[in-house]
N, CA, C and O atoms as CSV, one atom per row, in Angstrom:
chain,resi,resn,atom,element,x,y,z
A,1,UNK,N,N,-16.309,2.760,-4.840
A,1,UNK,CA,C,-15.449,2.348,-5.935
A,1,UNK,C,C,-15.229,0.842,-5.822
A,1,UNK,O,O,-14.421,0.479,-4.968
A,2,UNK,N,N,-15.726,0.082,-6.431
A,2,UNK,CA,C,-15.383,-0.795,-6.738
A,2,UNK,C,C,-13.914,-1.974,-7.045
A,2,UNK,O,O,-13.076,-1.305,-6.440
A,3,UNK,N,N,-13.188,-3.104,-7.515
A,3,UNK,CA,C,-12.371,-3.194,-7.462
A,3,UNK,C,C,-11.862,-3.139,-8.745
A,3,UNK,O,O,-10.637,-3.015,-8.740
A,4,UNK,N,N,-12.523,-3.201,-10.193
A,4,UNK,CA,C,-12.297,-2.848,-11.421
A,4,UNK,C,C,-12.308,-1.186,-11.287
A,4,UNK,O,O,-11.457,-0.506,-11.861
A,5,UNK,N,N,-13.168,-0.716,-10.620
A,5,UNK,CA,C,-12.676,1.034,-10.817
A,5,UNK,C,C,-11.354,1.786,-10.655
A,5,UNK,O,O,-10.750,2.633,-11.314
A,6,UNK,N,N,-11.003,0.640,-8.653
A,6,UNK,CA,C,-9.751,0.783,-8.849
A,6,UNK,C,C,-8.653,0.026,-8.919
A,6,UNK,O,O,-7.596,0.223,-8.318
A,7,UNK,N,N,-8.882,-0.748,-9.576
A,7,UNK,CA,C,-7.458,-0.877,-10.798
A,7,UNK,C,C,-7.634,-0.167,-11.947
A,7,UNK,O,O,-6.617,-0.063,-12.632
A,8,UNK,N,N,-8.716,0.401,-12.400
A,8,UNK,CA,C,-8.604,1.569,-13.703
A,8,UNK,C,C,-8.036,2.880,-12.988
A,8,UNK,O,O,-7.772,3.773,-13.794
A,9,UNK,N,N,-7.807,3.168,-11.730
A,9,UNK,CA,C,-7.832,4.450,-11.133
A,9,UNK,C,C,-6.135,4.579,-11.132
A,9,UNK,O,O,-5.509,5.408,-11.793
A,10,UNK,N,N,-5.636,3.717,-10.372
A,10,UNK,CA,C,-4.351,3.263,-10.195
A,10,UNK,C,C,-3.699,3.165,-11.554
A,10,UNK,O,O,-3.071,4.140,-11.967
A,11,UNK,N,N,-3.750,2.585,-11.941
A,11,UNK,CA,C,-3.926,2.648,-13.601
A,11,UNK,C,C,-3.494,3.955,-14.244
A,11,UNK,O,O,-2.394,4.318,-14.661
A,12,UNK,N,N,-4.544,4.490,-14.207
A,12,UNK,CA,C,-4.441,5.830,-14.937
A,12,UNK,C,C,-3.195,6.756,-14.085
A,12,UNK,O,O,-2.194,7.185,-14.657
A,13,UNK,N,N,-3.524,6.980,-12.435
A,13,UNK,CA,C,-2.357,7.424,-12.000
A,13,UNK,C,C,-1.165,7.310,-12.362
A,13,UNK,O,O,-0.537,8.357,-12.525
A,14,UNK,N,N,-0.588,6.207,-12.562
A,14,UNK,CA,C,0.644,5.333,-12.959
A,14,UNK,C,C,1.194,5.918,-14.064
A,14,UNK,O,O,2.277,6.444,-14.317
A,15,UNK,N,N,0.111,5.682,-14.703
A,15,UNK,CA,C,0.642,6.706,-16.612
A,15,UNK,C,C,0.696,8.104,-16.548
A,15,UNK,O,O,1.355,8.768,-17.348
A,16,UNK,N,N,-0.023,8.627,-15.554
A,16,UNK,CA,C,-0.338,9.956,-15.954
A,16,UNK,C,C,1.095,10.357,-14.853
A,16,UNK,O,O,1.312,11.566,-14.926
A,17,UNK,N,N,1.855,9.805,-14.109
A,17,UNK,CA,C,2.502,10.102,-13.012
A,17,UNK,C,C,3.829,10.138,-14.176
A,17,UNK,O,O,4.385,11.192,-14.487
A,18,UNK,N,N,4.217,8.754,-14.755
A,18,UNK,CA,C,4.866,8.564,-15.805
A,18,UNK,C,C,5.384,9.832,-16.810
A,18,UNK,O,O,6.529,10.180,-17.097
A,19,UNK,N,N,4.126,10.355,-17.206
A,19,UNK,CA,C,4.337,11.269,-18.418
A,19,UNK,C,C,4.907,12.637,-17.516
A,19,UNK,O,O,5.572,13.500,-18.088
A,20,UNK,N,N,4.583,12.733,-16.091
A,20,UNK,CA,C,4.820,14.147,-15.673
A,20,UNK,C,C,6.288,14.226,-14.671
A,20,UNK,O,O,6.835,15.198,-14.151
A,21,UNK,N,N,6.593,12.947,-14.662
A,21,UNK,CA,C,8.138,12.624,-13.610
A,21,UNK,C,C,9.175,12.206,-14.160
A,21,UNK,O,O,8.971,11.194,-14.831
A,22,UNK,N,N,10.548,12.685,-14.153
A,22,UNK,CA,C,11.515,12.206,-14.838
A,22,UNK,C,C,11.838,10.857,-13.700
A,22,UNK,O,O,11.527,10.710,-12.518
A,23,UNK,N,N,12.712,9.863,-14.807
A,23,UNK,CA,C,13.013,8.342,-14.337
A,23,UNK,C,C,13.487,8.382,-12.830
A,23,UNK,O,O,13.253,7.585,-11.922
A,24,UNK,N,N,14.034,9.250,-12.836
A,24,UNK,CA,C,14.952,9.456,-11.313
A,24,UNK,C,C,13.595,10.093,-10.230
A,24,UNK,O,O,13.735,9.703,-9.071
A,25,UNK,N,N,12.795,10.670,-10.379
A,25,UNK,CA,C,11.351,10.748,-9.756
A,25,UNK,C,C,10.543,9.700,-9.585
A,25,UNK,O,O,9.966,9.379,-8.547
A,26,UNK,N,N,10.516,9.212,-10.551
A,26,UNK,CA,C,9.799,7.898,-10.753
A,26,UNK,C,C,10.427,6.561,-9.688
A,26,UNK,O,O,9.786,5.838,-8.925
A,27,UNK,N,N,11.456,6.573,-9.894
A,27,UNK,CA,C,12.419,5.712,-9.440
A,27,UNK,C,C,11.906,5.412,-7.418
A,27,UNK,O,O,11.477,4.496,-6.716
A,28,UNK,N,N,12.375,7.037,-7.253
A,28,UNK,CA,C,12.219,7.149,-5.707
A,28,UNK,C,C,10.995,6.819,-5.161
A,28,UNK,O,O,10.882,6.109,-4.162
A,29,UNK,N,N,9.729,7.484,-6.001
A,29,UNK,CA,C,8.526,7.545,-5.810
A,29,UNK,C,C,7.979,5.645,-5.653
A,29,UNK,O,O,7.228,5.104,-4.841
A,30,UNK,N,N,8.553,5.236,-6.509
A,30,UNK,CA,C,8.208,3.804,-6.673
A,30,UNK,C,C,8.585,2.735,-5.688
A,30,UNK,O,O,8.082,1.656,-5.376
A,31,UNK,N,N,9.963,3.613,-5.194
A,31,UNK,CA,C,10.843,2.807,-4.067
A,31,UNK,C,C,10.237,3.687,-2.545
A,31,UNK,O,O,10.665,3.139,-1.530
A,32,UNK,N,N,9.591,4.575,-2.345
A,32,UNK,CA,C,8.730,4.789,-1.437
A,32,UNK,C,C,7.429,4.774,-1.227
A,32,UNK,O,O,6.914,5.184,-0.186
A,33,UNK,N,N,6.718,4.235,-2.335
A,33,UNK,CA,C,5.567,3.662,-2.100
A,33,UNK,C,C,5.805,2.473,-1.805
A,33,UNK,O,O,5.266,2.264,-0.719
A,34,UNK,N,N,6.302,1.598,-2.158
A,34,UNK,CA,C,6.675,0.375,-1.587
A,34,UNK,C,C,6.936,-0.123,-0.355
A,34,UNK,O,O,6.485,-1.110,0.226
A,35,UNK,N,N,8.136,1.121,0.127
A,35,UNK,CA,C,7.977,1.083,1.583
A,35,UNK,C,C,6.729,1.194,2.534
A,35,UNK,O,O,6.359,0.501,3.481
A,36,UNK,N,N,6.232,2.285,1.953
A,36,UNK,CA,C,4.995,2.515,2.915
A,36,UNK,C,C,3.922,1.202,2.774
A,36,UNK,O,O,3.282,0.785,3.739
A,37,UNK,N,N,3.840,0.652,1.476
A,37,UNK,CA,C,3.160,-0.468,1.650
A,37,UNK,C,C,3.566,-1.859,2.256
A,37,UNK,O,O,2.915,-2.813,2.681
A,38,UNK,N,N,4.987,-1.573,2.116
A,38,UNK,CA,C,5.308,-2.791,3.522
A,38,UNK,C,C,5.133,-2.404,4.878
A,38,UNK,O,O,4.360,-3.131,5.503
A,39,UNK,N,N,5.743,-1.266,5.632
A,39,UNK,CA,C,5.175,-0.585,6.929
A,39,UNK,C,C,4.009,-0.887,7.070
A,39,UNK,O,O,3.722,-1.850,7.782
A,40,UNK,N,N,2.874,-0.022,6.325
A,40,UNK,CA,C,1.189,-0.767,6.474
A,40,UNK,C,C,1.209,-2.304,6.650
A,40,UNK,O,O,0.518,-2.709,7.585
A,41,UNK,N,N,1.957,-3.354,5.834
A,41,UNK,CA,C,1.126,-4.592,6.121
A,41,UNK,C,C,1.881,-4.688,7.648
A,41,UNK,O,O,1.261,-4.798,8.706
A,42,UNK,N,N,3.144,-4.631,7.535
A,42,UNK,CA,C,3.869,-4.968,9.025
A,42,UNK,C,C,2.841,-4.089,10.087
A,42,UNK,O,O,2.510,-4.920,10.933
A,43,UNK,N,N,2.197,-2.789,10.413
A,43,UNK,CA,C,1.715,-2.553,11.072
A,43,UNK,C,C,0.461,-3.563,11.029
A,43,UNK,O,O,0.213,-3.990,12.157
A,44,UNK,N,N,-0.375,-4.047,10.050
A,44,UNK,CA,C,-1.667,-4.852,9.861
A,44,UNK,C,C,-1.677,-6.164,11.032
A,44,UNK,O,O,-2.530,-6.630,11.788
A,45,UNK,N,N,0.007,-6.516,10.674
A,45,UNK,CA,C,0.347,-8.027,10.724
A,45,UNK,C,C,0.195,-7.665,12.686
A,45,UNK,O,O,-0.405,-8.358,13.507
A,46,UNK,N,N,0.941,-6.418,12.924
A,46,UNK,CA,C,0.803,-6.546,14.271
A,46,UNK,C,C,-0.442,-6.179,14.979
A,46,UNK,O,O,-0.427,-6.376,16.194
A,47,UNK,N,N,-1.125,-5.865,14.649
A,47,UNK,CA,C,-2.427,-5.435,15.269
A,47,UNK,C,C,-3.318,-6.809,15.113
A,47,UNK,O,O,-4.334,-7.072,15.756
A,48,UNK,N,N,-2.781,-7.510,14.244
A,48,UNK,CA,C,-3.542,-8.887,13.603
A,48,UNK,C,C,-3.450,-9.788,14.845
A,48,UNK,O,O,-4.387,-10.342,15.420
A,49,UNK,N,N,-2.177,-9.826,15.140
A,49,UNK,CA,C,-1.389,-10.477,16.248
A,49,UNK,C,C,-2.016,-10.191,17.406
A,49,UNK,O,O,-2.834,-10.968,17.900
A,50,UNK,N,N,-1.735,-9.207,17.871
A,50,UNK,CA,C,-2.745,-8.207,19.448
A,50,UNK,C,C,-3.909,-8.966,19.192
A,50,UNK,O,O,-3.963,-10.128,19.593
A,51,UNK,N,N,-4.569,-8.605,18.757
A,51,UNK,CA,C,-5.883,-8.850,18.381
A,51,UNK,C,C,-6.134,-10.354,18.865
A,51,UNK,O,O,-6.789,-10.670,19.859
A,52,UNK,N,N,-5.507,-11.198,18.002
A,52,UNK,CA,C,-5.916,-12.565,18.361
A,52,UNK,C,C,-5.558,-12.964,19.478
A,52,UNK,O,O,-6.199,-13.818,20.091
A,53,UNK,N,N,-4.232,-12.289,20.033
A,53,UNK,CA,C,-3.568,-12.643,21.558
A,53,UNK,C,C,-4.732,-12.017,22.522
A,53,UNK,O,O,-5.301,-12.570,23.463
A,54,UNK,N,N,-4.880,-10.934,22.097
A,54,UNK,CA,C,-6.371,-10.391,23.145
A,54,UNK,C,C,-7.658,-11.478,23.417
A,54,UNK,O,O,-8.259,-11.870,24.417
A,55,UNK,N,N,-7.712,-11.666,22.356
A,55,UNK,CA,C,-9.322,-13.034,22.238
A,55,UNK,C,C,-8.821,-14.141,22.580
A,55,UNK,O,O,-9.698,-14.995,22.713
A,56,UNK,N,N,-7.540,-14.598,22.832
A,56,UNK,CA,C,-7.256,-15.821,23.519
A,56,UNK,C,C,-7.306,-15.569,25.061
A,56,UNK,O,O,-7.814,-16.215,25.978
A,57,UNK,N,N,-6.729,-14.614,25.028
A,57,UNK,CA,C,-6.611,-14.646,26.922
A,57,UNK,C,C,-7.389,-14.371,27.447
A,57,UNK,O,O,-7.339,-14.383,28.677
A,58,UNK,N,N,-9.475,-13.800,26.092
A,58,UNK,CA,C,-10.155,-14.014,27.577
A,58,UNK,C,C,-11.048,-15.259,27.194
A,58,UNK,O,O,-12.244,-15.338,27.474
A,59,UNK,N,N,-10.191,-16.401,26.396
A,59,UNK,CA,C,-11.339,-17.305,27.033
A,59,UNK,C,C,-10.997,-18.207,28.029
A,59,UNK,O,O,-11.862,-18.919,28.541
């Protein structure tokens, strides 16, 4: 999938999530995907970190 596929994919989810969740579903759902997509980068950011601290200390 490509990156135009998915933003058409996401996309379509979004609306189709829309038409089947009342506002107060929507609401939570929106405010916990969010979370999880900050957790993921904060986990990214630390492994990012390790990572480079690892390749420094063996040169």
């Amino acid at each position: 999938m490509d990156e135009c596929q998915l933003t058409i994919f996401v996309s379509t989810l979004a609306c189709t999530l829309a038409k089947c969740l009342t506002t107060e579903e929507l609401t939570l759902l929106s405010a916990t995907l969010v979370q999880l997509g900050d957790s993921l980068a904060t986990i990214l950011t630390k492994r990012e970190l390790c990572e480079e601290s690892s390749a420094n200390s063996k040169l």
